[in-house]
C-alpha positions, 0 to 999 in steps of 0.5 A, spaced: 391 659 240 388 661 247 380 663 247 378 670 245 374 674 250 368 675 244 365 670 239 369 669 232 368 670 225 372 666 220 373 666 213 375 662 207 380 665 202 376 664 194 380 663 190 378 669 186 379 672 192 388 670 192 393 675 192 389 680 196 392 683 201 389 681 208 386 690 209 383 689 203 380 682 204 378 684 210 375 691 208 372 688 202 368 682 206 366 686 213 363 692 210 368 697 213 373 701 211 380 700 210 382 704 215 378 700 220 381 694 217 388 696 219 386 698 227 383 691 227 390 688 225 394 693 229 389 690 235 393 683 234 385 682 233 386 678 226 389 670 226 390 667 219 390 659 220 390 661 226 397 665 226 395 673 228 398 677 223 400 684 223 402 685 217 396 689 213 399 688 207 400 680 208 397 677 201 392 671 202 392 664 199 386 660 197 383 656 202 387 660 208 382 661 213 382 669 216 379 669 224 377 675 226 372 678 233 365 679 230 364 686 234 367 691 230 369 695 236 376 696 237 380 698 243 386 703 241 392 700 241 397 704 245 402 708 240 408 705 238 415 706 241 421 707 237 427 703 239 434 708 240 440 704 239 445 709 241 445 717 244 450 723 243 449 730 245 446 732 239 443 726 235 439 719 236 440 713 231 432 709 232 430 703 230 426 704 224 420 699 224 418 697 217 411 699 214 412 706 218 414 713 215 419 716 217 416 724 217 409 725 217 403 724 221 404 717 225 411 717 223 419 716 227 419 724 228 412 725 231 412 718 235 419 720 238 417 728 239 412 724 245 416 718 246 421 722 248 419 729 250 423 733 245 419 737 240 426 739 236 427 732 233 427 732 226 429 725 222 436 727 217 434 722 212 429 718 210 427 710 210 422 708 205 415 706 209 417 698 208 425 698 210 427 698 217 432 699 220 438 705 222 436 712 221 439 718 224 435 723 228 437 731 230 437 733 237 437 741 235 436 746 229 443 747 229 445 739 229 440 738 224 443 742 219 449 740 220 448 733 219 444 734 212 450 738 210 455 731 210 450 728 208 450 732 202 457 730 201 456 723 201 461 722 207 456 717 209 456 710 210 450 707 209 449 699 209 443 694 209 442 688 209 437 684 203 434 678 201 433 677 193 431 673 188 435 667 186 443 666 187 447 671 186 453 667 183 459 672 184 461 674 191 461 681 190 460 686 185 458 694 183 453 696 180 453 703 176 446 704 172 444 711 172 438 714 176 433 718 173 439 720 169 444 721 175 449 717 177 448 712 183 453 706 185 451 701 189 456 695 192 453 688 193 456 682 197 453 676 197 453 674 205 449 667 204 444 663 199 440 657 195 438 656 189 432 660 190 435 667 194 440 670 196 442 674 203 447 680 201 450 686 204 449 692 200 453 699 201 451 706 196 455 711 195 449 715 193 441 715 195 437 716 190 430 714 190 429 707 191 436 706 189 436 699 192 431 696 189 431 699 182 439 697 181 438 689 184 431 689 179 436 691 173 440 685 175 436 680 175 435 678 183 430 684 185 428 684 192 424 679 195 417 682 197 418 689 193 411 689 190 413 695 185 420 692 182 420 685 184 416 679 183 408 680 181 408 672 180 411 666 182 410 659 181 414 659 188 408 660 194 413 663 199 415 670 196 408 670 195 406 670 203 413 676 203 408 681 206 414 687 205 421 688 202 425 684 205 430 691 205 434 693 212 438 698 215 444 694 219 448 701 219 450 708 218 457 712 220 459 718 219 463 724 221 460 728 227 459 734 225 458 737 233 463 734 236 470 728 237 469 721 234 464 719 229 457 717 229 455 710 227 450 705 229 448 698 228 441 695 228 439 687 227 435 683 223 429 685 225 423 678 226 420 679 220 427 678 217 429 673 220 422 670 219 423 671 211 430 668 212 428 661 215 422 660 210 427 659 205 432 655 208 437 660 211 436 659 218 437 664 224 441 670 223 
């Protein structure tokens, strides 16, 4: 780890303190607020054993050591830009990052109003705050509307990639659960795994809330780091370190609504993913 310009404050997990996230640990132990704990992580300013994390919500263990700059000052970090993964006239396919939201103060669309200089982009769908990937951007009003339109007709193609826990023993299958006491349907196809997680594609045919997550939970392999349907406890160390569902948008295609040829994009595995991947022993992807 390369020298820090100001002296280091290092801290030790307790046990009592296990299971944390690394925002709450470090708020609750500098005296700061939740807020000043995320900017220091978003700095690249916290190591834990020694490894900078930008995750804020990466769950301690005991005994982890958590390295930080003893000043409190932090310098603002330059704002994020959105990757674009393909252009059209009228529309933009980003790569969303995970832990942002797509819509809202700080999210995909005000980022890429900036980042790009066009005021009249709107976000045609939304991405939960920890899944990355695909999402479809409308260039104009009239694009926009348009778009929502096919989306309500559900000719939409809509794939992601995700890694559950245990094996799925069938090579593929459908789920039908109901929803909120509306129909959802959601297809899985196993794509590689161990005894301990499985990595699958997923195609829905519907897009209600939490979908993904709610029909992979009622199978018994919820996805791996979903803090509200998966997983509380383990006896498995690893999912434990997950800091995010393991949940991304590898694709979407649809019809273009404003002109010839449909509209579709791919966004790859993202490092994090990747990361995830290898610490259960499924190697690069």
């Amino acid at each position: 780890m390369a020298a820090h310009p100001h002296p280091m404050l290092t801290l030790t997990v307790t046990r009592s303190e296990a299971g944390q996230t690394l925002q709450n640990f470090l708020a609750e132990r500098l005296k700061i607020s939740k807020r000043q704990a995320k900017d220091r992580i978003d700095a690249r300013q916290v190591f834990v054993n020694r490894q900078c994390i930008w995750m804020a919500r990466h769950i301690l263990q005991s005994g982890d050591t958590v390295d930080t700059r003893r000043s409190e000052v932090v310098q603002p970090t330059e704002p994020r830009r959105i990757r674009v993964l393909n252009e059209t006239e009228h529309y933009l396919f980003v790569d969303k990052p995970c832990g942002m939201l797509s819509i809202g103060p700080g999210g995909v669309e005000d980022l890429l109003r900036a980042q790009r200089n066009e005021p009249a982009l709107r976000c045609v769908h939304r991405l939960d705050r920890d899944t990355s990937g695909c999402l479809l951007v409308a260039r104009s009003a009239t694009a926009f509307d348009q778009a929502v339109a096919i989306f309500k007709t559900r000719r939409v193609r809509k794939f992601y990639d995700v890694l559950v826990v245990g094996r799925l023993e069938r090579a593929s299958t459908t789920i039908t659960t109901p929803l909120d006491n509306e129909p959802a349907r959601t297809h899985v196809r196993r794509i590689a795994a161990t005894e301990d997680v499985s990595l699958a594609r997923v195609r829905i045919e519907t897009g209600r809330t939490h979908q993904i997550r709610l029909h992979l939970a009622s199978i018994r392999h919820p996805v791996v780091g979903d803090r509200l349907h998966g997983l509380k406890t383990s006896r498995d160390p690893r999912f434990l370190r997950v800091p995010r569902q393991m949940l991304h948008a590898s694709g979407l295609e649809l019809v273009n609504p404003m002109g010839q040829g449909p509209l579709k994009a791919h966004s790859p595995l993202p490092a994090d993913f990747r990361r995830c991947l290898e610490l259960f022993g499924l190697g690069k992807r």
